[in-house]
N, C-alpha and C positions, 0 to 999 in steps of 0.2 A: 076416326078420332086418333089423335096423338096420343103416346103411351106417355104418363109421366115422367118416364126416366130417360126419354128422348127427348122431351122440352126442352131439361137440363142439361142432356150432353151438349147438343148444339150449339148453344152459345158457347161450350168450353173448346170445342173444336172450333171452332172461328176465331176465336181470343188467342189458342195452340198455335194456330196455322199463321195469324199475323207476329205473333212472338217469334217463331221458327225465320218466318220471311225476314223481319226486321233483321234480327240478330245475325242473319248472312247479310244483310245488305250495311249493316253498321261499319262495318271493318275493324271494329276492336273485340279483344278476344277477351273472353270473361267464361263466367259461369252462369249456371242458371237463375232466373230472374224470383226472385222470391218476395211476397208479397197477402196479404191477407185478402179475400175476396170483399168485394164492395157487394152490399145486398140488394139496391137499386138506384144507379147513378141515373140522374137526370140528362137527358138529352143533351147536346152540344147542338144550335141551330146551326145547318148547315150553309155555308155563302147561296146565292142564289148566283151568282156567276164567280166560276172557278178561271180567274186569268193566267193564260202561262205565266210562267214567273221568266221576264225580260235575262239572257246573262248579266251578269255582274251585279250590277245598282240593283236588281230585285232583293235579291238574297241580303242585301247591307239591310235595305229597306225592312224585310221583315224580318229581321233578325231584330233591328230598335225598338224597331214597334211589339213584338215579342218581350223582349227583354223587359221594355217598359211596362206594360199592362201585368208582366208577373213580378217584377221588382218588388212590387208594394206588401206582399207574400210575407215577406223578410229570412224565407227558407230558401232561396234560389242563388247559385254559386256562379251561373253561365246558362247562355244559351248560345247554342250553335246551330246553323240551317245546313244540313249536309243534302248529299245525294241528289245532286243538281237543283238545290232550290225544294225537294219533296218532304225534308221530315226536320220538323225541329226538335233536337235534342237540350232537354232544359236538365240543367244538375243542378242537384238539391245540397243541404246539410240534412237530410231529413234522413231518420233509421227505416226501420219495417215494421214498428210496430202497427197496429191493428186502426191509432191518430193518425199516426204517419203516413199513412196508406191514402185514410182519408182527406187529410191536406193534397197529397199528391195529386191525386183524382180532381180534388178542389183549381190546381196549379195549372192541370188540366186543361180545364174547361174554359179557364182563363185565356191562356195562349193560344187555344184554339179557334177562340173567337178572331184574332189577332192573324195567326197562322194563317189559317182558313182564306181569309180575304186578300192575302197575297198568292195562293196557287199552290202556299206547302201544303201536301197532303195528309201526312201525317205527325203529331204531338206522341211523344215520348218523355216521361217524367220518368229520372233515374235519382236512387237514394246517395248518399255520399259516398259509399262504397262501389255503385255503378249496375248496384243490382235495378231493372225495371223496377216500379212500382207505378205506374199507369202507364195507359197508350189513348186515343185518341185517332181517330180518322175520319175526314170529312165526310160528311153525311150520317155520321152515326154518332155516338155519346163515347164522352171520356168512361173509361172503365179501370177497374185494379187491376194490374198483372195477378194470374195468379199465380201461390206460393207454388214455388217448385225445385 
């Protein structure tokens, strides 16, 4: 039987360890990503086929299609497909408040769907200031950064 207070770390060390990864693989330097925990975000379906993403035309491609599917938000400032086609980075006007958080996570699950079916790997929702406020990767559920 799992201990109760190991249920709980676990997801925070996986949520830790893809923050830490990301943030070296972004190439912009910041601070820590701060954020209100989400209590139970719903799944993001994952593609059933993950296509490389082709050089060049892919990344155009999903970045429109990204863009479009979270436009309708009315809180999204950019999106950009970095890291060879693997992570789209979507910036918000959005602050940290505890709404905030929860639209992000919303913004999420949105581009994911989107993301996902072109081969990017990973959704990254950043507040206006460039602090995280969710993350996203395929096969798993948009989630909140947490505050840190």
């Amino acid at each position: 039987m799992t201990h109760p207070t190991h249920a709980a770390v676990r997801p925070a060390l996986v949520v830790l360890g893809l923050v830490v990864g990301l943030a070296g693989c972004s190439g912009s330097g910041g601070g820590n990503s701060q954020a209100a925990a989400s209590t139970s975000p719903a799944p993001v379906a994952a593609s059933t086929s993950s296509p490389a993403p082709a050089a060049g035309g892919e990344c155009g491609s999903a970045q429109a299609e990204v863009q479009a599917g979270v436009g309708v938000t009315g809180h999204v400032t950019g999106v950009e497909i970095v890291g060879q086609c693997t992570t789209a980075q979507v910036s918000t006007s959005l602050g940290t408040t505890t709404d905030d958080v929860d639209a992000a996570v919303g913004i999420c699950r949105i581009a994911a769907v989107q993301a996902y079916s072109h081969g990017v790997s990973t959704v990254n929702v950043a507040a206006s200031d460039g602090k995280g406020l969710a993350i996203g990767i395929n096969g798993g559920e948009c989630i909140a950064v947490p505050a840190g």
